[in-house]
N, C-alpha and C positions, 0 to 999 in steps of 0.2 A: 504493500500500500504506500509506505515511503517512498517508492520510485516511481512512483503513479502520480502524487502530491506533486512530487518536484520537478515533473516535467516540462515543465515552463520552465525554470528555470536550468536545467542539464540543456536544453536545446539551444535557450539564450547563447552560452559558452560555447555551444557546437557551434552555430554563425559566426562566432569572433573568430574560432580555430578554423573553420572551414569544412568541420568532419560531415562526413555523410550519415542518413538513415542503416539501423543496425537493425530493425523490425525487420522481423521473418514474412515475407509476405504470403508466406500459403500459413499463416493461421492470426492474421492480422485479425482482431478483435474488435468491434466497433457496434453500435447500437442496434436495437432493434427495429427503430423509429427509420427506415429508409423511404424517401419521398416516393415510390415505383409507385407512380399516379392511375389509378385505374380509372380515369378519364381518357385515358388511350387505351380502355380496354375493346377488342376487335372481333371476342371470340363470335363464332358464327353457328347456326344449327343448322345442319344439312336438312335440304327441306322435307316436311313433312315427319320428322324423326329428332326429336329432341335433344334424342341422346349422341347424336353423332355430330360429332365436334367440326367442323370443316378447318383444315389448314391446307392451303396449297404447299406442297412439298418443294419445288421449285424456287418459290417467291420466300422459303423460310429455309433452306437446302443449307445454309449459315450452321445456324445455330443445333439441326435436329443434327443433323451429321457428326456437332462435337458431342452430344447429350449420349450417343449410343457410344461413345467412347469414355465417358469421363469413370474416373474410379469412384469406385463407392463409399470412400469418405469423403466425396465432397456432399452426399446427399444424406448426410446424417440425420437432418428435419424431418425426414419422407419415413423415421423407422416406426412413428409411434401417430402419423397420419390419420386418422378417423380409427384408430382402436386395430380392433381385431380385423375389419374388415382390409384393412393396407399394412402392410406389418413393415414393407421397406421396398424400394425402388430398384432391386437387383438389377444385373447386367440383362440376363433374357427378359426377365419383363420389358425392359426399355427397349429392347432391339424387337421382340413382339408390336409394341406400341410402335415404332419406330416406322416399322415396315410395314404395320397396315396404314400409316399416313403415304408412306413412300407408291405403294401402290393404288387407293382410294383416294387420296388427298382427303380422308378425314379420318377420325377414330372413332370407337365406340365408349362411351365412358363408363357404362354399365359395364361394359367386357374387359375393360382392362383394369378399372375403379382406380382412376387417375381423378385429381383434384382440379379446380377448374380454372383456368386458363382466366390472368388476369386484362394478360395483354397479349399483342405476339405482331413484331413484323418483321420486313428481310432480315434484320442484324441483332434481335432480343428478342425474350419472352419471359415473361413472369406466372409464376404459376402459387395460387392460393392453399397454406394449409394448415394446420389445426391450431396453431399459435403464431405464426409468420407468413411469409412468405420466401419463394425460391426463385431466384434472378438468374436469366444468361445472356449476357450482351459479347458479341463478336466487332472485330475492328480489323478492317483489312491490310497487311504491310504493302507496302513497294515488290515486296520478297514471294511474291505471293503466298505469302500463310496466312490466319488469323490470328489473336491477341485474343483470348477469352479471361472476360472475370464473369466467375461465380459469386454470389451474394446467399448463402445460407442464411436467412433471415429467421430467428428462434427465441419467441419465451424473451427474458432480458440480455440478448448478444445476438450479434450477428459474427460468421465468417466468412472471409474472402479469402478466396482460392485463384490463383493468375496459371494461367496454360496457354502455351502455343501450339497452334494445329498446322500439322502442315503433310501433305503425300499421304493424308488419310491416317497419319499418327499424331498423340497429343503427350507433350513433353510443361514438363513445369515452370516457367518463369517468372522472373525475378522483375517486379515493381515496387521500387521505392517512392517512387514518384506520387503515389497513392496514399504512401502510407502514414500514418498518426504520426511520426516526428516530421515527416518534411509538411503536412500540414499547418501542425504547429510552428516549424520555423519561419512561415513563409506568413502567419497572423500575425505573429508577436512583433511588436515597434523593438528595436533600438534602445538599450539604453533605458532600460523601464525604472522607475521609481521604486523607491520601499514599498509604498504603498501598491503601485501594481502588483509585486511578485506576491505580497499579500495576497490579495484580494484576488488575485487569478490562481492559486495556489490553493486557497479555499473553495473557490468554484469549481476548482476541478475536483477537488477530494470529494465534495458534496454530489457534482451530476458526472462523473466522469470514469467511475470505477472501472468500468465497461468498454470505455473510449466515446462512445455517446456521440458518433459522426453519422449524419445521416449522406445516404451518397444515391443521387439521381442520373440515371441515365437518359441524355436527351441526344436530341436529333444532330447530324453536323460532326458524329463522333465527338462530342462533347458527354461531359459528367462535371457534374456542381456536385461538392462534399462541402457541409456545413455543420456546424454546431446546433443545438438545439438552444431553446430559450434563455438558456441561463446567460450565456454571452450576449450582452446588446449593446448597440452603442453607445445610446442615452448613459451608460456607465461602466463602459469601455473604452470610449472613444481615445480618450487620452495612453491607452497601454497597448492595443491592436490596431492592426491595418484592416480588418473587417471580421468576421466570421463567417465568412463562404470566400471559396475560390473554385473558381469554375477553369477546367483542362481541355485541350483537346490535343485527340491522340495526331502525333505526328507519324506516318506513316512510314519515311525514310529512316527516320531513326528507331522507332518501335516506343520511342517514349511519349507518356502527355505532360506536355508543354503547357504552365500556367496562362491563361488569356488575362485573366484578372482577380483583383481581391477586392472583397467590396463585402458591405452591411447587409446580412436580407434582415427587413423587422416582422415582429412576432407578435400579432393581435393579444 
């Protein structure tokens, strides 16, 4: 918990020294509160039948393609799913489910007793379950592979998972760019006062055990990661450079690249 408290300040000293992010990014920890807005939800009912889900296979050939490959710790959420009736997201379940979108361009939800599809289009989809939610957004390189983050959305935590896909294999990579210290380096002002490292040092002990980053995937390969309410301007202003900063992924390099930092406020 001590090293939790004082991360404002250990990151402060990192930007004087210059040191990079040491966070592990395949079990980066962060909130459960993720903005994945189901006002982009899309899902469709194949007509006359309820229960058949439509996804064109084609127009979503992204993200279904890295699903039937990812290891089964990243789907930890999926074990305890509506009880007895979903017990866990195994490898052949998902390549069942997989291949009858592949073939029908829809599923059965009845037949496979998959959770229901929050959103979904060419490069994401998010899917709804018994305490969170489950995110997969793809990002094309120059290299042609993709860039995939997983969002395990759970109860009080989320996990992120980072892979790259490429010739039909998915291999692990490493995003720091993402992660909870380069966030925070990149809020924190310069040079903070007694009283900031206080009061930002308290805020974190208090809403922050967790990491408590909420992280939206939007359009443009862009992703906004922010703080929740507790950071605001109105009594920030003078110790942060905002509480959100919005990336986008840069395709030649493989990294995202900060566009900006800025205040969002909280009704």
């Amino acid at each position: 918990m001590k090293k939790i408290v004082l991360i404002f300040t250990a990151v402060i000293f990192a930007v004087n020294c210059g040191s990079s992010s040491s966070e592990n990014p395949e079990s980066a920890i962060v909130n459960q509160q993720s903005s994945l807005d189901s006002t982009m939800k899309n899902q469709i009912h194949a007509k006359g039948n309820p229960d058949e889900i439509a996804i064109d296979y084609f127009k979503n050939k992204s993200w279904l393609d890295v699903i039937s490959l990812l290891p089964d710790s990243v789907l930890v959420s999926w074990d305890d799913y509506i009880g007895e009736v979903f017990a866990e997201w195994k490898l052949e379940d998902r390549l069942a489910w997989y291949n009858d979108i592949k073939t029908n361009n829809f599923y059965n939800q009845n037949k496979h007793n998959y959770p229901e599809i929050i959103y979904s289009d060419t490069t994401k989809a998010c899917f709804a379950l018994n305490e969170g939610k489950w995110a997969i957004s793809t990002y094309q390189t120059s290299a042609q592979s993709l860039i995939v983050i997983v969002e395990d959305i759970h109860g009080e935590w989320n996990a992120i998972n980072y892979f790259e896909f490429r010739n039909n294999k998915i291999t692990k990579f490493s995003c720091d760019d993402l992660s909870l210290d380069n966030f925070v380096k990149n809020i924190v002002q310069k040079d903070l006062s007694v009283h900031c490292r206080e009061a930002l040092d308290y805020t974190w002990e208090q809403n922050y055990s967790y990491g408590n980053l909420m992280y939206e995937y939007l359009e443009d390969n862009k992703i906004e990661i922010r703080t929740n309410w507790s950071l605001v301007e109105s009594e920030f202003s003078d110790c942060l450079n905002g509480n959100t900063i919005l990336f986008v992924f840069n395709p030649q390099s493989k990294h995202f690249d900060i566009e900006k930092v800025y205040w969002t406020e909280y009704e």
